[in-house]
PLY file of the C-alpha trace (Angstrom):
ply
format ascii 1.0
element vertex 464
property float x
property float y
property float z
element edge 463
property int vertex1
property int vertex2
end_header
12.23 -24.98 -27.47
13.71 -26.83 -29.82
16.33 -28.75 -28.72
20.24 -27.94 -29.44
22.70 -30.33 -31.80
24.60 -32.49 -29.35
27.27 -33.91 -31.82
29.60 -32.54 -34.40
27.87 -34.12 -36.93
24.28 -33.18 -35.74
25.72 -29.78 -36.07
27.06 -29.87 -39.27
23.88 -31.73 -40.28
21.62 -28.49 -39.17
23.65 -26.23 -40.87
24.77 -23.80 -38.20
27.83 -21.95 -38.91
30.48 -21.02 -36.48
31.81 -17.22 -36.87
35.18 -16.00 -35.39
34.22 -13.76 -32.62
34.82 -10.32 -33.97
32.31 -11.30 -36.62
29.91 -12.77 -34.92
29.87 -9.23 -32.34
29.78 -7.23 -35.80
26.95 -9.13 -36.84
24.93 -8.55 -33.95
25.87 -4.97 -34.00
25.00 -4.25 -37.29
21.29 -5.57 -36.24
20.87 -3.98 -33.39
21.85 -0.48 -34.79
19.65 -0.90 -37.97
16.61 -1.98 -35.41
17.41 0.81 -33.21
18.05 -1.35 -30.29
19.85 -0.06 -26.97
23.63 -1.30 -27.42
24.87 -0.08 -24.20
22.24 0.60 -21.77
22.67 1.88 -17.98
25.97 3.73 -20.02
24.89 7.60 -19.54
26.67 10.57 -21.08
28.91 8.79 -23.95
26.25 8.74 -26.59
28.24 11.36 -28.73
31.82 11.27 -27.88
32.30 7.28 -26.62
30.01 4.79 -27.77
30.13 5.89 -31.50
34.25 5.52 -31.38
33.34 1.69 -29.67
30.55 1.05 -32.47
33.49 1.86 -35.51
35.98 -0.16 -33.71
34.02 -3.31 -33.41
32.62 -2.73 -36.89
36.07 -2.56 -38.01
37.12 -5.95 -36.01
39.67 -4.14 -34.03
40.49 -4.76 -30.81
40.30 -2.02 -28.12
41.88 -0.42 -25.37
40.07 2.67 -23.17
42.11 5.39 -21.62
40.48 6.98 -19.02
41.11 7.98 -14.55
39.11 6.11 -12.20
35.24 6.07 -12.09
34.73 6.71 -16.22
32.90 3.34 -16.58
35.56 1.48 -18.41
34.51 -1.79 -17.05
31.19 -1.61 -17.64
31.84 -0.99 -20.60
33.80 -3.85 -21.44
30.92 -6.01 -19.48
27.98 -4.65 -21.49
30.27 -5.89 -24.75
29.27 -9.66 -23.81
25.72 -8.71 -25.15
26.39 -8.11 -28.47
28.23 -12.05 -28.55
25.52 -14.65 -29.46
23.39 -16.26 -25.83
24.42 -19.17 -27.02
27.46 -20.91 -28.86
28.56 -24.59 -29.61
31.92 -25.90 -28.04
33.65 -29.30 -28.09
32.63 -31.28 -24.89
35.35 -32.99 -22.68
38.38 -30.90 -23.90
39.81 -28.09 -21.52
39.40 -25.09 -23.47
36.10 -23.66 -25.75
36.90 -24.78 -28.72
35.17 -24.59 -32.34
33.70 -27.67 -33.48
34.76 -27.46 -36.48
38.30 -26.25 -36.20
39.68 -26.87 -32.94
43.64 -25.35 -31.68
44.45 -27.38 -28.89
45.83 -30.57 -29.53
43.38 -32.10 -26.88
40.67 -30.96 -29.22
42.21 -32.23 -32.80
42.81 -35.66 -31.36
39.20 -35.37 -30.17
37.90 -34.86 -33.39
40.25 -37.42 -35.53
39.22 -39.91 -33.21
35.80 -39.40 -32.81
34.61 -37.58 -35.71
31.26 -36.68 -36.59
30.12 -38.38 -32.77
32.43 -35.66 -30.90
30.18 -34.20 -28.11
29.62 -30.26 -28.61
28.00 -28.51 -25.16
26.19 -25.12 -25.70
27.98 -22.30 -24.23
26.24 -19.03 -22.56
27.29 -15.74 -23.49
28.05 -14.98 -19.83
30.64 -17.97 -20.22
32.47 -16.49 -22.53
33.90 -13.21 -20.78
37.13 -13.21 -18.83
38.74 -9.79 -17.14
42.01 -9.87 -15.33
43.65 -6.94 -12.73
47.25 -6.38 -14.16
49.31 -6.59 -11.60
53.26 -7.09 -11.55
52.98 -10.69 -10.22
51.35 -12.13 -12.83
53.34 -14.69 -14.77
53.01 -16.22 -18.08
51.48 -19.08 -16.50
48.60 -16.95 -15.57
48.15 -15.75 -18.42
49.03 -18.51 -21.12
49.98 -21.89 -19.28
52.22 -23.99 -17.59
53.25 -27.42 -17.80
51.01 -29.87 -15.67
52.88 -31.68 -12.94
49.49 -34.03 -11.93
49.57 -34.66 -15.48
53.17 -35.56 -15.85
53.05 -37.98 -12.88
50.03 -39.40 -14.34
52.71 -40.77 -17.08
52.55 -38.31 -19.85
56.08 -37.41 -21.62
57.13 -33.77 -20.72
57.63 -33.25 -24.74
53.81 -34.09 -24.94
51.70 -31.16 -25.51
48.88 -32.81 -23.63
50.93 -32.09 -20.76
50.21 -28.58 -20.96
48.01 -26.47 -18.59
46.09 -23.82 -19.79
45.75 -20.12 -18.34
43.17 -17.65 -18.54
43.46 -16.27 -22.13
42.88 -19.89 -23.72
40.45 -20.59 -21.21
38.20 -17.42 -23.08
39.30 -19.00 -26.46
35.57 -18.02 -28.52
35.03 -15.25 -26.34
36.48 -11.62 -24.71
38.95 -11.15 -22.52
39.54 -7.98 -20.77
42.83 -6.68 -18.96
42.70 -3.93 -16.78
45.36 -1.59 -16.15
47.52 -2.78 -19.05
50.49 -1.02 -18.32
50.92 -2.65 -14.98
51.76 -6.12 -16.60
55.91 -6.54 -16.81
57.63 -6.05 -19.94
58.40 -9.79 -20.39
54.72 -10.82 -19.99
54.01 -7.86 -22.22
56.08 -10.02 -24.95
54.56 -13.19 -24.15
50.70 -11.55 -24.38
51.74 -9.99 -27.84
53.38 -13.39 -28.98
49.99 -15.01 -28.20
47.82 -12.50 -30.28
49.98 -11.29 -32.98
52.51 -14.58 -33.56
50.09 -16.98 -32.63
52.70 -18.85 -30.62
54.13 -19.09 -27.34
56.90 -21.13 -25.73
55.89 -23.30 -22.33
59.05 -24.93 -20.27
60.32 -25.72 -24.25
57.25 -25.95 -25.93
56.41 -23.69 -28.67
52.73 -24.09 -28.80
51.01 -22.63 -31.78
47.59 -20.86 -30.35
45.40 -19.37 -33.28
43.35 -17.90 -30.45
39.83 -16.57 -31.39
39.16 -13.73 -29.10
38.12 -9.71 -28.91
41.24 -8.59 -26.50
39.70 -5.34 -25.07
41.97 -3.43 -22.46
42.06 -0.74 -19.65
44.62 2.28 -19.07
45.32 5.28 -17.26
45.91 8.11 -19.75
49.18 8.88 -17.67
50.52 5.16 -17.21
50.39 4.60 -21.13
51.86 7.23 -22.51
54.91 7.57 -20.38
58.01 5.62 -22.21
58.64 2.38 -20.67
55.17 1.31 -18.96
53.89 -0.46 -22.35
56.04 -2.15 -25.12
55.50 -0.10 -28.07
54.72 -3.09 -30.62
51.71 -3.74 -28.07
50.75 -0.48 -27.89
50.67 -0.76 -31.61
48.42 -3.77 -31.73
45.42 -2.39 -30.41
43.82 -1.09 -33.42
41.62 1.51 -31.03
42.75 3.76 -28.15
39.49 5.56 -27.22
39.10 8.07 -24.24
36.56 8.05 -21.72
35.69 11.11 -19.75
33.94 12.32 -16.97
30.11 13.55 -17.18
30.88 16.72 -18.91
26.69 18.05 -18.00
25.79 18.76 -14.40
22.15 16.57 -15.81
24.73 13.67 -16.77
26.00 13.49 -13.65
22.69 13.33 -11.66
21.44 10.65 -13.68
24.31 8.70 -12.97
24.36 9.19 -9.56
20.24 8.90 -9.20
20.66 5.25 -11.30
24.31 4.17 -9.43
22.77 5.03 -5.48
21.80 2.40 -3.30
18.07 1.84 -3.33
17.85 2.09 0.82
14.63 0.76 2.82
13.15 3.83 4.59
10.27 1.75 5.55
7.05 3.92 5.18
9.20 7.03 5.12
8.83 9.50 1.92
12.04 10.33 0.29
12.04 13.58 -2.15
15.26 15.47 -2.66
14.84 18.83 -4.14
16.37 19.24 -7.43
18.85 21.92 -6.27
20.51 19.41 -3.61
20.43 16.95 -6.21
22.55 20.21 -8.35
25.01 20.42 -5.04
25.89 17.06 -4.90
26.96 16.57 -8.23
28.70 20.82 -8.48
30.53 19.32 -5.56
32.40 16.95 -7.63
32.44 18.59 -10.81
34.70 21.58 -8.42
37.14 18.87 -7.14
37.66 17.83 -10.90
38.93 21.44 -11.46
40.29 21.91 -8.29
44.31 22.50 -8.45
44.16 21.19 -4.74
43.06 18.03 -5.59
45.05 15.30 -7.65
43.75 15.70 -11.10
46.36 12.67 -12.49
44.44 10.20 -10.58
41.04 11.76 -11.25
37.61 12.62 -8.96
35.30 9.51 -10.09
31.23 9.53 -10.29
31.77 7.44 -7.36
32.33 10.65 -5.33
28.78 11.94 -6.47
27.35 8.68 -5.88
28.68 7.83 -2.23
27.37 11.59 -1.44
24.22 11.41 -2.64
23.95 8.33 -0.27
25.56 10.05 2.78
23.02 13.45 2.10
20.10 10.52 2.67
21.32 9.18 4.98
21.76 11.77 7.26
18.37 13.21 6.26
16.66 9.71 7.35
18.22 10.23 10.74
16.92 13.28 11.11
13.86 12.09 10.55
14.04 9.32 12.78
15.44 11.48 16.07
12.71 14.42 15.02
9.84 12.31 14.59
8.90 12.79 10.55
7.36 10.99 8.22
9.34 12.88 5.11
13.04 12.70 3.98
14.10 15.79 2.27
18.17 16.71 2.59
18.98 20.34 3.46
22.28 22.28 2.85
22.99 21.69 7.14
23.17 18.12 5.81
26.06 18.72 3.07
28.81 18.33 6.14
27.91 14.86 6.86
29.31 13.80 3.12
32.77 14.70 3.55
33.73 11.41 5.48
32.37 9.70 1.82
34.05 13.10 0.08
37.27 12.39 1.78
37.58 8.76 0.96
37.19 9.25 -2.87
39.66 12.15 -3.65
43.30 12.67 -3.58
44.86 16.01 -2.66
48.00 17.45 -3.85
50.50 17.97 -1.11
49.59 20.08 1.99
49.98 20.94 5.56
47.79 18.47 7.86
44.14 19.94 8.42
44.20 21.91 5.00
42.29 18.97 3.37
39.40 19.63 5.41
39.74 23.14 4.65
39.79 22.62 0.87
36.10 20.22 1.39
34.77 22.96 3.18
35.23 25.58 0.47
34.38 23.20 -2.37
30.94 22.69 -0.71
30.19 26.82 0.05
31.82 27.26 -3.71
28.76 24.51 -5.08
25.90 26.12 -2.97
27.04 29.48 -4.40
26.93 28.25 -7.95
23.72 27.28 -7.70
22.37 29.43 -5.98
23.28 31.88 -8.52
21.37 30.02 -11.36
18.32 29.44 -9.36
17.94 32.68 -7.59
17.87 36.63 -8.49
19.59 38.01 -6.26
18.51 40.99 -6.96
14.91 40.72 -6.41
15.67 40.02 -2.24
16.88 43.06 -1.48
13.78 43.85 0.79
14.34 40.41 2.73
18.00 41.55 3.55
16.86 44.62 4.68
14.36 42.63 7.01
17.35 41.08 8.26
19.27 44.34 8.69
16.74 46.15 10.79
17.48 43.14 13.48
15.78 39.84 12.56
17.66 36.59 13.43
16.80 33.13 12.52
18.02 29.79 14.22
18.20 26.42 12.11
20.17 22.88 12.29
20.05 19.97 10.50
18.47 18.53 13.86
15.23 21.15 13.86
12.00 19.72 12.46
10.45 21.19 9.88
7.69 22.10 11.40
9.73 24.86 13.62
10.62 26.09 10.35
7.04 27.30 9.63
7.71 29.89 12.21
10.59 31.00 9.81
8.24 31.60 7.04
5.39 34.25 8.59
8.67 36.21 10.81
10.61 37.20 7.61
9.04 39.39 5.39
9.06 38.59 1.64
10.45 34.93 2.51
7.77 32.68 1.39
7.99 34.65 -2.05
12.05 34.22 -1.99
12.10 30.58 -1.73
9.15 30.23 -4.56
11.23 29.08 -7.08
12.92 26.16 -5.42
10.34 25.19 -2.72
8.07 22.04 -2.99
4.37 22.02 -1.19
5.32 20.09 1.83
6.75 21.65 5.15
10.09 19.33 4.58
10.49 20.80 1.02
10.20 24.52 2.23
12.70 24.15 5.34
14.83 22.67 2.80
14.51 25.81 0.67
14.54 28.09 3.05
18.07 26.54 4.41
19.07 26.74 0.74
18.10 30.65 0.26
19.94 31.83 3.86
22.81 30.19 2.90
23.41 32.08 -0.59
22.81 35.18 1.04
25.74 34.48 3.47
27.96 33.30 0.98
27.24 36.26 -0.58
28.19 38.18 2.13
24.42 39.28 2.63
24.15 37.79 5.82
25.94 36.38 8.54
26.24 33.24 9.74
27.30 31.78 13.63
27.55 28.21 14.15
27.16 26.38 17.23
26.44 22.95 18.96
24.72 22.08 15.61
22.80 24.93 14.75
23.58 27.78 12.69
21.64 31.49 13.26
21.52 34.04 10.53
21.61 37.45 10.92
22.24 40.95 9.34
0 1
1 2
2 3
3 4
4 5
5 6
6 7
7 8
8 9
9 10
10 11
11 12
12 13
13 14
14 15
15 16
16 17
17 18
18 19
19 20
20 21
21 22
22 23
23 24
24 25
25 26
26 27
27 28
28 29
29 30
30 31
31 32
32 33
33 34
34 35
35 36
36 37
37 38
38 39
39 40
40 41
41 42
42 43
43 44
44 45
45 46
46 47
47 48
48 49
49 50
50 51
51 52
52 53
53 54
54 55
55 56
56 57
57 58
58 59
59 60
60 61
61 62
62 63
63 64
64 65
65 66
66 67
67 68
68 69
69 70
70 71
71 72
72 73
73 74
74 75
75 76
76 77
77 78
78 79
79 80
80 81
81 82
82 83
83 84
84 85
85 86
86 87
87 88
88 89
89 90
90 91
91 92
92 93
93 94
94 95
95 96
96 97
97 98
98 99
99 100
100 101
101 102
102 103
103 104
104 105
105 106
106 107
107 108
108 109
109 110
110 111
111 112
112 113
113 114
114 115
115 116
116 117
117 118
118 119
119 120
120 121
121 122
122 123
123 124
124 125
125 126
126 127
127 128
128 129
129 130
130 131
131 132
132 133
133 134
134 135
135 136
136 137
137 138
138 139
139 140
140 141
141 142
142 143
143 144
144 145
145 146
146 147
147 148
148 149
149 150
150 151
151 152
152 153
153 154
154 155
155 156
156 157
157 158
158 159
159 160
160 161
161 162
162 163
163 164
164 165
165 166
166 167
167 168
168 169
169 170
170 171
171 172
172 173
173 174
174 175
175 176
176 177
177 178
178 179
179 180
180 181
181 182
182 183
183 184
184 185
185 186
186 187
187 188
188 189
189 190
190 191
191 192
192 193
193 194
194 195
195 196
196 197
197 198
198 199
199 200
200 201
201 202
202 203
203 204
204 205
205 206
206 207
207 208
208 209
209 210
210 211
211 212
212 213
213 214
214 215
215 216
216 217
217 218
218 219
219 220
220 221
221 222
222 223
223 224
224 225
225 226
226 227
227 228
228 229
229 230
230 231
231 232
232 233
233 234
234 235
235 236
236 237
237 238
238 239
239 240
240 241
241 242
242 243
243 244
244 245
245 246
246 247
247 248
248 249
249 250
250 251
251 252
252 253
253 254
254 255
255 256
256 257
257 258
258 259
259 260
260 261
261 262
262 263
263 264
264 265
265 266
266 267
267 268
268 269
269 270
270 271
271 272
272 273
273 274
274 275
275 276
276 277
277 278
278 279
279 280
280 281
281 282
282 283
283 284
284 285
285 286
286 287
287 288
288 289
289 290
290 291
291 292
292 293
293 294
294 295
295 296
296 297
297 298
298 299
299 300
300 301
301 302
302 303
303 304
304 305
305 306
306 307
307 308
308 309
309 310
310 311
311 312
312 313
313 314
314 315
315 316
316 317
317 318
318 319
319 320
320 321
321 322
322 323
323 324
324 325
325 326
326 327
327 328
328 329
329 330
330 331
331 332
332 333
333 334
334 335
335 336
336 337
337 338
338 339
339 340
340 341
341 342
342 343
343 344
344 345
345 346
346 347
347 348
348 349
349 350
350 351
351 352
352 353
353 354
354 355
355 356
356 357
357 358
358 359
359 360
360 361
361 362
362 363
363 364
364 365
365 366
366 367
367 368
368 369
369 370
370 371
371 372
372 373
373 374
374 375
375 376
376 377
377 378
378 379
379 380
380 381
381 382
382 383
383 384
384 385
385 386
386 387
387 388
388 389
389 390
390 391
391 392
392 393
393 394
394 395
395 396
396 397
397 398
398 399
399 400
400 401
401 402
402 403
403 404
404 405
405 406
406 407
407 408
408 409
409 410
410 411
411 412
412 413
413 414
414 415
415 416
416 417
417 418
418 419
419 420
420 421
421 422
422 423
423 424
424 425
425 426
426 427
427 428
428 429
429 430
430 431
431 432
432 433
433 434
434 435
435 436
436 437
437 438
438 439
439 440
440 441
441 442
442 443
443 444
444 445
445 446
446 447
447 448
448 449
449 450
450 451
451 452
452 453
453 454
454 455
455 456
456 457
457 458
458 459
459 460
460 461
461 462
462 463
């Protein structure tokens, strides 16, 4: 490797030029698009409606803010942006902000370079460096965000009319790089001013200092759609200096959604234990959420995020491996007598509208027979198991639980009539796969009032 410029004038010597941030991100942008290389990856279901909108804004320099509820990916999207800066990028050394070699704003740095000149130190700065995020809340100050005279500094002898007294917050502290806020509209009005004084005016006043601060930075910020648009949560000449307001959105494809949650799940250690999960619980899971995001019982202001999918996805395992453990199996498979053991991790990631106590578990309950019902209907004909509900009709009765082995569930298979050609189209070759199925076909013919269905002590019988 060959090895970096250590001084300002070794670095002017080589020839490297130092680009303002939005240019330098544009720069690697434009590559990457015209060598067809992944800009965003692990990013699923915004290739046509989000990531374009991004791509124009950073092509056009602008800084951005994304409106969006909870569980949209905003973050990660504003992480993944540290990828397009360069891995590397020269700073002045011994100074207490990044600062450009060649044309540094603090006065720490200037009086570096008059007094040191070409032999100024310049350290090599890692794109990983160069990222800073803050929460909004209504406690920050100006001091957090900007600076705040020194006190160690003024005891040390400095003059309180000496800049070099100064302390520096977090947005100078990303000077060369991106800086993220989230939840914008949570920051008070008067640090609103100061924030837009920084970026827009280029000065700020400290304790009576007015500190000029030609900060180099891509400001990229976070909002709920609700918070920023109602009057009074976000000065309007702020609002106005964001020169993109794009809007995430939820997976709008059932497939989007499963990838997510498939790539977001914790990778568990089952040990030797086989793990398949038929596509159609894989279809449940993520129907379930894509309900409650329709749902007029649940609070659609604050949102249903893929977090919900994700948490019960890993519930459904979880309580599949159990059964495996207490039955003695080698093979995970989830079955619909599982889906009740997600709505602890249901619960936890949705907010109802107003209701009378025990109506929440009431509205879970429903959402989960409403996604087994929908698909149901688009992986079964109904009407092609009319002889199997007759079956059922002239007496037959079947007992299952999410604590019965599969094997039991062989007897199932040769004591219905028609079954094993009923649950064809969903079933897999192993004995796990087809109890699954089979728990999967019973239960859309109860929900559609085919059979019926008596639950107790963990077990659930179906009859005509």
């Amino acid at each position: 490797m060959t090895t970096r410029p250590s001084t300002v004038g070794e670095f002017r010597t080589a020839g490297y030029e130092v680009l303002p941030v939005k240019q330098e991100i544009r720069r690697n942008l434009i590559q990457r698009i015209a060598n067809h290389e992944p800009l965003f990856p692990g990013i699923l279901g915004y290739e046509d409606s989000v990531l374009p909108q991004i791509q124009n804004a950073l092509l056009s320099g602008q800084d951005i803010i994304l409106l969006g509820e909870r569980g949209q990916a905003k973050s990660r999207i504003i992480r993944a942006l540290c990828h397009l800066l360069d891995e590397w990028t020269p700073v002045l050394d011994n100074v207490e902000i990044p600062e450009n070699p060649f044309a540094p704003i603090s006065a720490e740095g200037r009086r570096l370079l008059e007094e040191l000149g070409d032999d100024a130190p310049i350290r090599w700065l890692h794109r990983d460096e160069r990222y800073g995020e803050k929460l909004a809340t209504p406690d920050i100050t100006i001091a957090d965000l900007i600076g705040e005279v020194d006190p160690i500094k003024v005891a040390e002898g400095r003059y309180l009319s000496d800049e070099l007294t100064l302390h520096f917050g977090l947005l100078p502290r990303v000077n060369r790089g991106i800086f993220a806020i989230n939840e914008l509209p949570d920051l008070a009005e008067r640090i609103q001013v100061g924030l837009l004084n920084v970026l827009e005016e280029r000065d700020i006043q400290i304790r009576g200092h007015r500190v000029r601060l030609p900060l180099d930075l891509l400001l990229v910020a976070t909002a709920n759609p609700e918070d920023y648009t109602n009057r009074g949560r976000i000065i309007t000449p702020l609002k106005d200096r964001y020169g993109a307001q794009i809007r995430t959105h939820y997976p709008e494809e059932l497939a989007q959604e499963i990838s997510i949650m498939e790539q977001e799940a914790a990778q568990l250690d089952m040990a030797d234990y086989r793990v398949h999960v038929p596509p159609f619980m894989k279809e449940i899971v993520a129907e379930i959420t894509h309900l409650a995001r329709r749902s007029p019982d649940v609070n659609q202001r604050s949102g249903v995020s893929v977090r919900a999918s994700v948490a019960n996805y890993e519930a459904l395992l979880a309580n599949a491996f159990r059964r495996a453990l207490r039955v003695g199996e080698t093979e995970v498979v989830p079955r619909v007598s599982d889906l009740p053991f997600i709505l602890p991790s249901l619960q936890g990631k949705i907010e109802f509208e107003a209701m009378d106590m025990g109506q929440e578990e009431r509205v879970m309950a429903r959402l989960l027979q409403m996604a087994i019902k929908t698909v149901f209907d688009r992986k079964i004909n109904i009407r092609e198991l009319d002889d199997l509900v007759l079956a059922f009709a002239d007496g037959l009765s079947v007992e299952i639980g999410e604590s019965v082995s599969s094997a039991n569930y062989v007897g199932i298979l040769e004591k219905v009539p028609g079954l094993t050609e009923a649950i064809a189209p969903v079933a897999g070759e192993s004995e796990a796969s087809r109890a699954a199925a089979i728990e999967f076909l019973l239960e859309g013919l109860h929900l559609h009032k085919m059979l019926n269905k008596y639950s107790a002590a963990g077990r659930q019988a179906y009859r005509g």
